[in-house]
C-alpha positions in Angstrom: 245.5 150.9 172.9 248.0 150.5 175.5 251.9 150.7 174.6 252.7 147.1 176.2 250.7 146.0 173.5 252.0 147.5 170.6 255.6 147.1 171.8 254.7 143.1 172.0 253.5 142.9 168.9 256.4 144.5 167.4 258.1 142.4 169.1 256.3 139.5 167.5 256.3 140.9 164.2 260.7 141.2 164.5 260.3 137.5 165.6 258.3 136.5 163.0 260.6 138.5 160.3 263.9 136.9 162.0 262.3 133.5 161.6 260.8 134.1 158.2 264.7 135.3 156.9 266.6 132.9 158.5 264.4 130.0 157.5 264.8 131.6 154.0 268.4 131.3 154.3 268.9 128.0 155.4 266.4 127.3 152.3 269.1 129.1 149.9 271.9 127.3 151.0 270.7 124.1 150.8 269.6 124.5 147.8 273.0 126.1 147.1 274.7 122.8 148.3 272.5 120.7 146.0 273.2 123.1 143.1 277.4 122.9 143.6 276.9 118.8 144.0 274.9 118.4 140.7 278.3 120.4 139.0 280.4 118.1 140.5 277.7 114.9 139.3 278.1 116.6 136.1 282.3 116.5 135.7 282.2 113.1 137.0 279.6 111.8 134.4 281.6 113.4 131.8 284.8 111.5 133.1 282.9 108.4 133.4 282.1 108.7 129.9 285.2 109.2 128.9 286.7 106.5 130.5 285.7 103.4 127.9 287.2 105.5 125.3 290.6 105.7 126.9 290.2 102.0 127.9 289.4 100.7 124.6 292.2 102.9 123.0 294.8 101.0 125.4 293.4 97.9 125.0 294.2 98.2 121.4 297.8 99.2 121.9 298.4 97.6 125.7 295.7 94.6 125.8 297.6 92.3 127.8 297.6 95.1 130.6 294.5 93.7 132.0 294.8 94.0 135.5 295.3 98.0 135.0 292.4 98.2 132.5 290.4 96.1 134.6 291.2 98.4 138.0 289.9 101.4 135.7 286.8 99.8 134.9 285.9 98.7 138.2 286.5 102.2 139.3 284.0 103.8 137.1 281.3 100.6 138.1 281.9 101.8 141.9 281.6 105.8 140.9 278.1 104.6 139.2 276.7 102.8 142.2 278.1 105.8 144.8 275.3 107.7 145.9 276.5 109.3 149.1 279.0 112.2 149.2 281.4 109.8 151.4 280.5 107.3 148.5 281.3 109.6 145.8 284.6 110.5 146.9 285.7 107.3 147.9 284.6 106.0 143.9 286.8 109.1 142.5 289.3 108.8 144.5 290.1 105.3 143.2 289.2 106.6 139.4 291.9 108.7 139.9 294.5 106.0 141.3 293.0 103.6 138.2 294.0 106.4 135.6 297.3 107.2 137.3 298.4 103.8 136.4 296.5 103.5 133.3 298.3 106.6 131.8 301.9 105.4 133.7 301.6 101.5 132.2 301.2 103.7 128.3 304.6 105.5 128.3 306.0 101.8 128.0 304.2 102.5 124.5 305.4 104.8 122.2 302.7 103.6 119.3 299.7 104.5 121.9 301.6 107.8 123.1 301.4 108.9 119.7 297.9 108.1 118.8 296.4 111.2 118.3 293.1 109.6 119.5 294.9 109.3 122.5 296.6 112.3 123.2 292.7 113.9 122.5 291.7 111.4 124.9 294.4 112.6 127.5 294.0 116.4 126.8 289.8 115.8 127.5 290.3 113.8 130.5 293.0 116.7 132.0 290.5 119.8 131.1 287.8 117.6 133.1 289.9 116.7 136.4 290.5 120.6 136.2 286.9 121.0 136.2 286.1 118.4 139.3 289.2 120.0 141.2 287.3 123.4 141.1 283.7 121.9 141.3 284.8 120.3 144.5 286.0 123.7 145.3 282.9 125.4 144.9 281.0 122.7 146.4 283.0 122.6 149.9 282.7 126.4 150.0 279.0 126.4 149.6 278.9 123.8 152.2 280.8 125.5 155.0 278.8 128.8 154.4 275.5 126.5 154.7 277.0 124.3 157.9 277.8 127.7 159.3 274.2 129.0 159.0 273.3 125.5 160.5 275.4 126.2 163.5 275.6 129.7 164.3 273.3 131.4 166.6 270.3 132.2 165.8 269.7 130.3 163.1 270.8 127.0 164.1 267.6 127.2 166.1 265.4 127.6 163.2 267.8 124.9 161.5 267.0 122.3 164.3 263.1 123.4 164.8 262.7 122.7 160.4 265.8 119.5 160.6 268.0 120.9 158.6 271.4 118.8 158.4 274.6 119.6 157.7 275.9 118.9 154.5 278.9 116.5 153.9 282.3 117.6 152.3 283.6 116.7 149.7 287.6 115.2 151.2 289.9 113.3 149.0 291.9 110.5 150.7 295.4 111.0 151.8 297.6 110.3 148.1 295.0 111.1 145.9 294.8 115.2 146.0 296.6 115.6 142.9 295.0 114.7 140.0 296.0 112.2 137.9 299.0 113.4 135.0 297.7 112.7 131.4 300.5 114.3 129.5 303.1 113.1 128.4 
């Protein structure tokens, strides 16, 4: 066998392998990306649910507030119809402004600041936003290693042959990084 023959098939075999792991990796990231946005799908479902419990609560206590209560519950409708990232963030992002003034209209209530149903209420809702804040965390980290993989050289040439797209991430609007005080 001649040697320009077995060195081209080596070399064929090393492309082969480079394409094969690289491919792989794009695979795992993507599929990393997915797995961080279903945590942060998960956080905001358990806020959504929340949310009718702390609306009715008010309402009992603060039912003429209904331009607040109503802003909350238009919030959570637009969070369930989001189904982009840019979507998603937008819907939270106002969830967060709706509980904001939610939680500042009920210190002019001292009967519905003492409701321990309430306070429960207030304490679930602030262990969640925690949650979301470092979901989000996770999820923009996972991104930027997968946008990286889809950019750098030479896998951003197996990314382009197989279309594989950069992710979005996840940005709160200016005003609404912090998360939203519940405690009073």
């Amino acid at each position: 066998m001649d040697w320009w023959l077995i060195i081209l098939i080596i070399i064929i075999i090393l492309i082969v392998l480079l394409l094969i792991k690289y491919y792989n990796d794009l695979v795992n990231g993507r599929n990393r990306v997915e797995n961080a946005w279903s945590q942060i799908d998960v956080q905001l479902q358990r806020r959504n649910d929340l949310i009718p419990n702390v609306v009715e609560t008010v309402k009992g206590y603060a039912g003429h507030e209904k331009e607040t209560l109503s802003q909350v519950t238009q919030a959570r409708a637009n969070m369930a119809n989001a189904t982009t990232v840019q979507e998603v963030a937008q819907a939270d992002n106002m969830i967060s402004s709706a509980l904001k003034s939610l939680f500042a209209v009920s210190e002019a209530y001292p009967d519905l600041k003492a409701n321990q149903n309430f306070i429960e209420l207030q304490q679930e809702l602030s262990e969640t936003e925690d949650k979301i804040s470092y979901s989000r965390q996770f999820y923009n980290d996972t991104v930027l290693k997968y946008n990286n993989l889809c950019e750098q050289f030479p896998s951003s040439i197996i990314a382009s042959i197989f279309h594989f797209k950069k992710s979005e991430f996840f940005e709160a609007q200016e005003g609404t990084r912090a998360a939203p005080k519940v405690q009073f």
